[in-house]
C-alpha distance (Angstrom), angle and dihedral (degrees) to the residues before:
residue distance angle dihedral
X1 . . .
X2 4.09 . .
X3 3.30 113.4 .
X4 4.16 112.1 -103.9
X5 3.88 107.4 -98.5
X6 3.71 96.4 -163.6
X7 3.60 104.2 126.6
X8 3.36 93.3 89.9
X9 3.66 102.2 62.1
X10 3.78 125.1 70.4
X11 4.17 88.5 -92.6
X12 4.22 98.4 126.2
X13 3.71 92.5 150.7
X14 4.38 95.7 63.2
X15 3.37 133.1 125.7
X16 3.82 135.3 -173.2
X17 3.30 103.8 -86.1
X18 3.49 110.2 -135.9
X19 4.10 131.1 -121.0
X20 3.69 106.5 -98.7
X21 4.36 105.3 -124.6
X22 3.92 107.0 -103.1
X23 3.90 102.6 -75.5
X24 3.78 118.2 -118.1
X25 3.91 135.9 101.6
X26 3.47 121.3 -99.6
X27 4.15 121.8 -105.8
X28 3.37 99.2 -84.0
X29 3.67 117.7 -115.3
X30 3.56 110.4 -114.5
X31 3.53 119.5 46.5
X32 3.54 98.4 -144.0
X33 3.92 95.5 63.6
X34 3.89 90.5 66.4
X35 3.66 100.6 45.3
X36 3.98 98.6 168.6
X37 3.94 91.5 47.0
X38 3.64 109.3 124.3
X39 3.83 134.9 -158.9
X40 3.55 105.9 -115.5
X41 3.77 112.3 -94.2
X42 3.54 100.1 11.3
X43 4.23 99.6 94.6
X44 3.56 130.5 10.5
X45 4.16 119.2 -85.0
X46 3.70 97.6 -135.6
X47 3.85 111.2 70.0
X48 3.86 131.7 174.2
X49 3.93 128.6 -9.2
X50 3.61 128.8 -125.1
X51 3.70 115.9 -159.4
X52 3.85 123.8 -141.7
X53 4.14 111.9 -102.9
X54 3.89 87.7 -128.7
X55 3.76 124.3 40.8
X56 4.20 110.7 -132.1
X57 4.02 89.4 -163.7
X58 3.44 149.6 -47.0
X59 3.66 86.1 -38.6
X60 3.77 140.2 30.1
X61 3.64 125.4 -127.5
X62 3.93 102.5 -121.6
X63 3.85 128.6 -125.5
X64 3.60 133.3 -168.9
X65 3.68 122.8 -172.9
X66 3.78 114.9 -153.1
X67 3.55 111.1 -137.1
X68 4.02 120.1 -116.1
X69 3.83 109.1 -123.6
X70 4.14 90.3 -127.2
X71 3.27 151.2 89.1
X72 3.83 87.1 -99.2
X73 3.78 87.8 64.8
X74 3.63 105.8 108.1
X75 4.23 98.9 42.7
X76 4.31 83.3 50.3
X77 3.32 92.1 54.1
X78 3.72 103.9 39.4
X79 4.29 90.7 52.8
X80 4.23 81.4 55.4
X81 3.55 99.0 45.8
X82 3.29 94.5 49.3
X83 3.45 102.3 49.5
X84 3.28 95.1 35.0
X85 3.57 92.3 60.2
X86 3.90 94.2 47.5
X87 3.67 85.8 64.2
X88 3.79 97.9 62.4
X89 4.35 93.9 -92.8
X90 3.70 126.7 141.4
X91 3.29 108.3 -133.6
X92 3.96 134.4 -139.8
X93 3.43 122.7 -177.4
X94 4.09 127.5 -154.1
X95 3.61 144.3 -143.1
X96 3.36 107.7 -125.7
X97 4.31 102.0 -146.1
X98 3.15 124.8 -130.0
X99 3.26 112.4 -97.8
X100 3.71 99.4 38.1
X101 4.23 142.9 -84.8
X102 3.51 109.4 -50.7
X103 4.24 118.9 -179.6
X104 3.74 86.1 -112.6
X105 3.72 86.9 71.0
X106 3.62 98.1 57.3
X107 3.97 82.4 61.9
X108 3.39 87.5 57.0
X109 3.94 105.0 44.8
X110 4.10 78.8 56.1
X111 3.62 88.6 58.0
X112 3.59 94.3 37.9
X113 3.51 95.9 50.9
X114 3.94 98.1 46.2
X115 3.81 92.6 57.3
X116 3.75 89.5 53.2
X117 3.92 96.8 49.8
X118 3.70 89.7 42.4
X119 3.97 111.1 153.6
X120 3.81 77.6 -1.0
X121 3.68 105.7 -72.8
X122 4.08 116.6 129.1
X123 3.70 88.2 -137.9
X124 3.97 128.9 -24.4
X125 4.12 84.0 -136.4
X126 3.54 87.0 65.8
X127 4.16 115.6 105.6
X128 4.07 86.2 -153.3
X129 3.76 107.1 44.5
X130 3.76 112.0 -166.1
X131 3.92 123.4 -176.1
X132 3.77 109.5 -115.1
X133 4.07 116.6 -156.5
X134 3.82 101.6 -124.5
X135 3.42 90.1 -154.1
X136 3.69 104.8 55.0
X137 4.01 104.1 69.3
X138 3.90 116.5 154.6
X139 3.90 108.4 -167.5
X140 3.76 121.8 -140.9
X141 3.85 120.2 -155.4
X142 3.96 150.6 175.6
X143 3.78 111.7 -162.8
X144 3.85 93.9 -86.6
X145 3.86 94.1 65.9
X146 3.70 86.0 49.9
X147 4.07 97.5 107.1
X148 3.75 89.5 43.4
X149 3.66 91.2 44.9
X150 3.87 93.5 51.4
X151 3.80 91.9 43.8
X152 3.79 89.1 55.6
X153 3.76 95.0 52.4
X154 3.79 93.3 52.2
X155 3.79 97.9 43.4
X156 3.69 93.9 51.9
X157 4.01 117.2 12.6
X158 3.55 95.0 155.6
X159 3.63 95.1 64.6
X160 3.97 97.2 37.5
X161 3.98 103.5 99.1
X162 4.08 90.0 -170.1
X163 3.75 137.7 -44.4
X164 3.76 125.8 -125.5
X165 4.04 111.0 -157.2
X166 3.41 120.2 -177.0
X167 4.28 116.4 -161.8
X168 3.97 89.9 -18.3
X169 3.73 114.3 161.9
X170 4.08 96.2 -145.6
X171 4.25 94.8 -133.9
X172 4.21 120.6 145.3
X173 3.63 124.4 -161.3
X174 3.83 108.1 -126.5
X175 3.56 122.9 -179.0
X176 3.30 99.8 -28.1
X177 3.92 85.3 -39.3
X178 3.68 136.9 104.9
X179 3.90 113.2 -130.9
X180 3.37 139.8 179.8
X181 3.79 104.1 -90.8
X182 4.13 104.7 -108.7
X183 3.63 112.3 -168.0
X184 3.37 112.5 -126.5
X185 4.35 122.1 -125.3
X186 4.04 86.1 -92.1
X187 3.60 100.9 37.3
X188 3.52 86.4 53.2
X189 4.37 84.2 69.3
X190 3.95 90.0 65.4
X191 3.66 114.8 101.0
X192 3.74 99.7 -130.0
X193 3.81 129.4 -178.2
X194 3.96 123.2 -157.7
X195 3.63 115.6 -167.1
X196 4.30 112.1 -170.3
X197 3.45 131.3 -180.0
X198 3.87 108.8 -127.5
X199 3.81 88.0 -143.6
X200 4.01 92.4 146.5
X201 4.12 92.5 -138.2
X202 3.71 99.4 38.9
X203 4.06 108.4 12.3
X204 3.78 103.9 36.8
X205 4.00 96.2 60.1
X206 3.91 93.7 61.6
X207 4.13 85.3 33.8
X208 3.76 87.2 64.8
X209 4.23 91.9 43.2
X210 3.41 88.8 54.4
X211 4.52 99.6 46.0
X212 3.79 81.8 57.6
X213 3.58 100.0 46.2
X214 3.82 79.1 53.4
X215 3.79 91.8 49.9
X216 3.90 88.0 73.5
X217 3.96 96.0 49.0
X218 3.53 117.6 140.9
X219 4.21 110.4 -116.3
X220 3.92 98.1 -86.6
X221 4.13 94.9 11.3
X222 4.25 97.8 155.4
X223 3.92 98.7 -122.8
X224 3.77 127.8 148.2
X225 3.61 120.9 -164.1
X226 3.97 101.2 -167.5
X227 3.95 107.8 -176.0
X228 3.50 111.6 -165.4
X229 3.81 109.5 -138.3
X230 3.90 92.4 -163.4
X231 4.13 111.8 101.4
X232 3.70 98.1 -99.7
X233 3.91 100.1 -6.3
X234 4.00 117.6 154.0
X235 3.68 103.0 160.8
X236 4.53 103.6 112.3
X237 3.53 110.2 -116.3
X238 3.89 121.8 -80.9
X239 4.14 88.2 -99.8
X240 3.74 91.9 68.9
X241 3.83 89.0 79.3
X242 3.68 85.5 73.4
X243 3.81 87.5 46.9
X244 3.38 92.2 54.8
X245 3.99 98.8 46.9
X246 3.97 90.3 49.0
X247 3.46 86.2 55.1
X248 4.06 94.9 49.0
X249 3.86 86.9 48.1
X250 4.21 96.0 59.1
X251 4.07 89.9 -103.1
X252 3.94 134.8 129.7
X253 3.73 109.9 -114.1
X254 3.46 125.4 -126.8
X255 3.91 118.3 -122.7
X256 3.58 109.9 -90.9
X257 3.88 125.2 -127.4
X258 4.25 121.1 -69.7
X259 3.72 108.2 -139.2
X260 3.54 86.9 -162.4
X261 3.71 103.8 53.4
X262 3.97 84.2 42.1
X263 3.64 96.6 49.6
X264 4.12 91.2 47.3
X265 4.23 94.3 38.3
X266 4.02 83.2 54.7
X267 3.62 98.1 44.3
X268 4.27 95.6 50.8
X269 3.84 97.8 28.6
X270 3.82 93.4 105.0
X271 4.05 95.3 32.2
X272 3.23 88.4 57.5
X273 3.91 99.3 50.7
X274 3.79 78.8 52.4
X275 3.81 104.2 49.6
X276 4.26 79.9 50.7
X277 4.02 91.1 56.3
X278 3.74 88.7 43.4
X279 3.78 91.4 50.0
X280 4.08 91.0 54.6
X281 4.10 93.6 51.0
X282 3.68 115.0 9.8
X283 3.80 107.6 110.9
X284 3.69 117.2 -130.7
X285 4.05 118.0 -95.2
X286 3.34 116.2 -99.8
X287 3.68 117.5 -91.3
X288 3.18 133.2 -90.3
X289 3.86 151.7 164.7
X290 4.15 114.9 -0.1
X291 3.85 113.4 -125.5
X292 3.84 131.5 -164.0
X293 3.79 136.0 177.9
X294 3.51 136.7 -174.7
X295 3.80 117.1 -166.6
X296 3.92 134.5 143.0
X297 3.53 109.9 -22.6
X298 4.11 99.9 -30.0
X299 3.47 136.1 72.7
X300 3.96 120.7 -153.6
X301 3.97 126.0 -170.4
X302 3.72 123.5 176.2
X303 3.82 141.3 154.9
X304 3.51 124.7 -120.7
X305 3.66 137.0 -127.2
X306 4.18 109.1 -110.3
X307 2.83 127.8 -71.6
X308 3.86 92.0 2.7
X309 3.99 118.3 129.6
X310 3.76 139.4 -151.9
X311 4.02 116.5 -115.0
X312 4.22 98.1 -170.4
X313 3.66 81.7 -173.0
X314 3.94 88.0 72.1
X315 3.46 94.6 55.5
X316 3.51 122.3 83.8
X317 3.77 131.3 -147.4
X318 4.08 128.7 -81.7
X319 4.01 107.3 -109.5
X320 3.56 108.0 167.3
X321 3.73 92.2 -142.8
X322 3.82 107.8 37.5
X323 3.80 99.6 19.9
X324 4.08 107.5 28.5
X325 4.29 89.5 175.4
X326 3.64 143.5 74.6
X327 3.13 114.4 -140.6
X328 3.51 145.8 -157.6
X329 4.01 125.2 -163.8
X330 3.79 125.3 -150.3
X331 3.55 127.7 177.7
X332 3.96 134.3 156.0
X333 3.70 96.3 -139.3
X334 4.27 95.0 27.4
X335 3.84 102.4 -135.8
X336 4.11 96.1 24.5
X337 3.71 135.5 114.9
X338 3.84 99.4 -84.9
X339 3.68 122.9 58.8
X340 3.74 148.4 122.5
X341 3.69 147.3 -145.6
X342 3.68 132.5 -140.6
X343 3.88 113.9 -155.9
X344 3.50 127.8 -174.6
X345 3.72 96.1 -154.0
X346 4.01 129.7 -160.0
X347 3.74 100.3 -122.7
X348 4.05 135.8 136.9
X349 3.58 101.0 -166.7
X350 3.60 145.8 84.9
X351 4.56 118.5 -75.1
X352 3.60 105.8 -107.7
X353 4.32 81.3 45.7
X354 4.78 80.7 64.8
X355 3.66 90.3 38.2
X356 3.96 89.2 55.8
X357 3.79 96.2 34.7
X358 3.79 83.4 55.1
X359 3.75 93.9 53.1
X360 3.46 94.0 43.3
X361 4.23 96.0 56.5
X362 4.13 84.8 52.2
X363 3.56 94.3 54.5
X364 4.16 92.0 45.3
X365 3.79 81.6 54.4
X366 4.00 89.4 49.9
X367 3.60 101.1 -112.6
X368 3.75 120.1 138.8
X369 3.44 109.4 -125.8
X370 4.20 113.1 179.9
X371 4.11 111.2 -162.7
X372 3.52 105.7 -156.6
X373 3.97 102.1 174.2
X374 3.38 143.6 17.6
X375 3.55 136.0 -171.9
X376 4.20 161.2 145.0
X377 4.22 126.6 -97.3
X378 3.77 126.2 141.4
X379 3.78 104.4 -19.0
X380 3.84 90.8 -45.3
X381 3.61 132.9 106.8
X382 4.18 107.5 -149.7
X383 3.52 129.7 -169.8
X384 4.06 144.4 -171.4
X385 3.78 112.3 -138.4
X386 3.61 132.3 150.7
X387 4.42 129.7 -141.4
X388 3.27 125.4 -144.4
X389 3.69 121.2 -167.7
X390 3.96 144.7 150.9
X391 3.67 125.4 -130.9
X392 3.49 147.8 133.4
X393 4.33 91.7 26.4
X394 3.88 96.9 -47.5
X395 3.89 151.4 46.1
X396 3.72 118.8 -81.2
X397 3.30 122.9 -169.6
X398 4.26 126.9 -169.6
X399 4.15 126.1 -164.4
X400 4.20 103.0 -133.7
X401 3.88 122.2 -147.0
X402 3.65 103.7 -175.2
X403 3.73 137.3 -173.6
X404 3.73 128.3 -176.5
X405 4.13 132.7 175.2
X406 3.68 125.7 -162.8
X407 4.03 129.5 -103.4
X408 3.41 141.8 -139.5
X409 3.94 136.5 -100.6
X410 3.95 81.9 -136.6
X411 3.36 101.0 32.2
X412 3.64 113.1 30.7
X413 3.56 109.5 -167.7
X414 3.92 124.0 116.8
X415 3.89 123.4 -178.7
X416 3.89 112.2 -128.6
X417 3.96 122.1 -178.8
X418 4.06 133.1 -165.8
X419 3.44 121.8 -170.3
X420 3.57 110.6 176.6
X421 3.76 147.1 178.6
X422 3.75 131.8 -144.0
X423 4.15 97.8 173.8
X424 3.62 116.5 114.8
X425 3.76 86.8 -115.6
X426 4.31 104.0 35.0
X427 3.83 102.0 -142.7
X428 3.94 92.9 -126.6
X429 3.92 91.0 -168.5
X430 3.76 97.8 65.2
X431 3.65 93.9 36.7
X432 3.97 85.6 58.5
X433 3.55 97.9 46.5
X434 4.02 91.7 41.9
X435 3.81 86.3 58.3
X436 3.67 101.7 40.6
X437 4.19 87.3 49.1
X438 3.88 88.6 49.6
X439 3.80 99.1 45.6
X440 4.20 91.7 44.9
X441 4.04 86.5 73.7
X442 3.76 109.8 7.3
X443 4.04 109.7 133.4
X444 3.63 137.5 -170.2
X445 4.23 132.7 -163.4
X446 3.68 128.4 -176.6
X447 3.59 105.2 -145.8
X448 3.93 87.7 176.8
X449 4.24 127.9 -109.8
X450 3.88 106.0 -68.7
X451 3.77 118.0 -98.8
X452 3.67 113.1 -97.4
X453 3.72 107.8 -115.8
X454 3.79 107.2 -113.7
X455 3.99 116.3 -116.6
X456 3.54 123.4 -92.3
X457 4.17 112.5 -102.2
């Protein structure tokens, strides 16, 4: 997994967020209660077939349902079959083993499935014989089919039609290591559709796996991330109905809906038309203290709004690699909901190039960040953009005002500033007139990186 790059944004309050256990229930304790649990190896995983009630062609798009290793097993995979067949599927059932979905098995269900639809026939046994499309196959799955799940998509991407994954926590095993799961160039093509409970000690874990999985999509790449804002919720959002029917008809899906982004767009939509008034006739705050720093190869010097203060303590260290900024924190009430940080940041390139590199190393951390405008004043490109983030038992949420300038090819140092707000209600005025005060007289020098000291003879 990358490491989290969020010390340069105005985040004081994170902590390492933990790696979520491998997902997947127990073997439950008495054999009787899961009666179609198998030892692995011993029987096949795919079981019967359920064909659709009305054909859609020649051939039927195929689904097959992995089975949840629980005592919840047979009501999750009754809902699916059943409306999964309404919709024109095949469906093939599984036998979930034992001791849990491992990617091997997705190997298998291929294998499995292609001796069954030999010469196109779902099974020769059958009285009915329909002709199954071997190349259609939309995977259903709770979170403990998630390895075989992933392992199917990868092995054969041309003939997934889509993958619905309910609570799956997106991990690989990798020589001997477990890895982020990386979609590979042709994966990327399935249409795939994540639904995650946002439940901050359970949910938000495999939420944040899955917004930085999403981080690497290809332009276009069909992937839905569907949080589900009820405590504990798995069941996809109502839209996925039509996601499932495009799929049964030989179509691409479009994305479905994120509650998230939805919830968050509604919620700033008219703070942020405010903070852009402010930002055209809000004077700047009066000025106060001057501030310099020296570290690494920059120097930054600024002057604060009144009656704001420096907290060192929120500022973490230059590293070239992880942390490419020095950076000064200001706040009115240090440790409060409003607050900024001035960065002189190593960069080359054009402003709107810093502003994107900083959205880009939140998202690889899993944070949803939301850019709602951009635009041109001064020098300086500014934007609107909000963070979402969980820590410390619950959401929290920050407004962004940010500023960026451009650097040199000789001189590569850009200034970038965040004010930010983490009230309930942001107080748009100040945060205007904090950032117009700090961008009147904010500075930045490249001194150059410090000569490494040659080794002793």
């Amino acid at each position: 997994m990358r490491k989290i790059a969020a010390c340069f944004c105005a985040v004081t309050i994170l902590t390492t967020t933990g790696v979520p256990r491998a997902w997947g229930a127990p073997p439950a304790k008495k054999p009787s209660v899961r009666p179609t649990t198998s030892p692995r190896k011993t029987r096949p995983l795919l079981g019967g077939v359920m064909f659709p009630k009305l054909s859609l062609g020649d051939k039927n798009p195929a689904a097959i349902i992995l089975e949840p290793n629980s005592d919840k097993a047979e009501a999750f995979v009754m809902k699916w079959r059943s409306d999964l067949t309404d919709t024109g599927f095949c469906v093939f059932q599984t036998h979930a083993p034992s001791d849990g979905w491992k990617g091997e098995d997705g190997v298998r269900l291929i294998q499995e499935f292609d001796k069954m639809v030999a010469k196109g026939n779902a099974g020769k046994a059958w009285t009915i014989v329909r002709k199954v499309d071997p190349n259609r196959i939309l995977i259903v799955t709770p979170r403990d089919g998630g390895p075989a799940a992933i392992s199917m998509i990868e092995k054969a991407p041309k003939r997934i039609s889509g993958a619905l994954m309910m609570s799956v926590s997106p991990w690989v095993h990798e020589s001997d290591a477990i890895k982020l799961w990386r979609p590979s160039r042709d994966a990327w093509s399935v249409p795939l559709w994540a639904s995650i409970p946002v439940n901050i000690k359970s949910g938000a874990p495999t939420l944040l796996l899955w917004r930085q999985i999403a981080a690497d999509r290809p332009k276009g790449a069909p992937l839905t991330l569907d949080p589900r804002i009820k405590q504990g919720d798995t069941e996809p959002d109502k839209s996925v109905a039509k996601w499932i029917s495009a799929i049964a008809g030989g179509k691409k899906p479009l994305p479905g809906p994120d509650s998230q982004v939805l919830r968050e767009t509604k919620r700033y939509k008219g703070l942020v038309r405010q903070l852009q008034t402010a930002m055209q006739v809000a004077s700047p705050a009066d000025a106060g203290e001057r501030h310099t720093k020296s570290e690494g190869p920059m120097v930054l010097d600024l002057t604060a709004p009144d009656k704001w203060r420096r907290a060192a303590q929120g500022e973490r260290k230059y590293d070239r690699r992880e942390m490419p900024y020095v950076q000064i924190y200001l706040s009115p009430r240090p440790g409060g909901m409003l607050f900024a940080r001035a960065n002189a940041a190593k960069w080359d390139a054009d402003a709107n190039g810093l502003l994107d590199n900083y959205e880009r190393r939140l998202a690889d951390g899993g944070f949803l960040t939301i850019r709602y405008s951009r635009w041109q004043a001064k020098g300086y490109s500014l934007q609107i953009s909000s963070i979402l983030w969980p820590t410390r038992g619950k959401w929290h949420r920050w407004l962004v005002l940010a500023a960026a300038g451009p650097g040199k090819k000789n001189a590569p140092a850009a200034p970038m500033v965040l004010v930010m707000d983490a009230s309930d209600i942001p107080d748009v005025n100040t945060m205007a007139a904090a950032m117009k005060r700090i961008l009147s007289g904010v500075s930045v020098e490249w001194k150059g990186e410090p000569k490494k000291e040659s080794a002793k003879r």
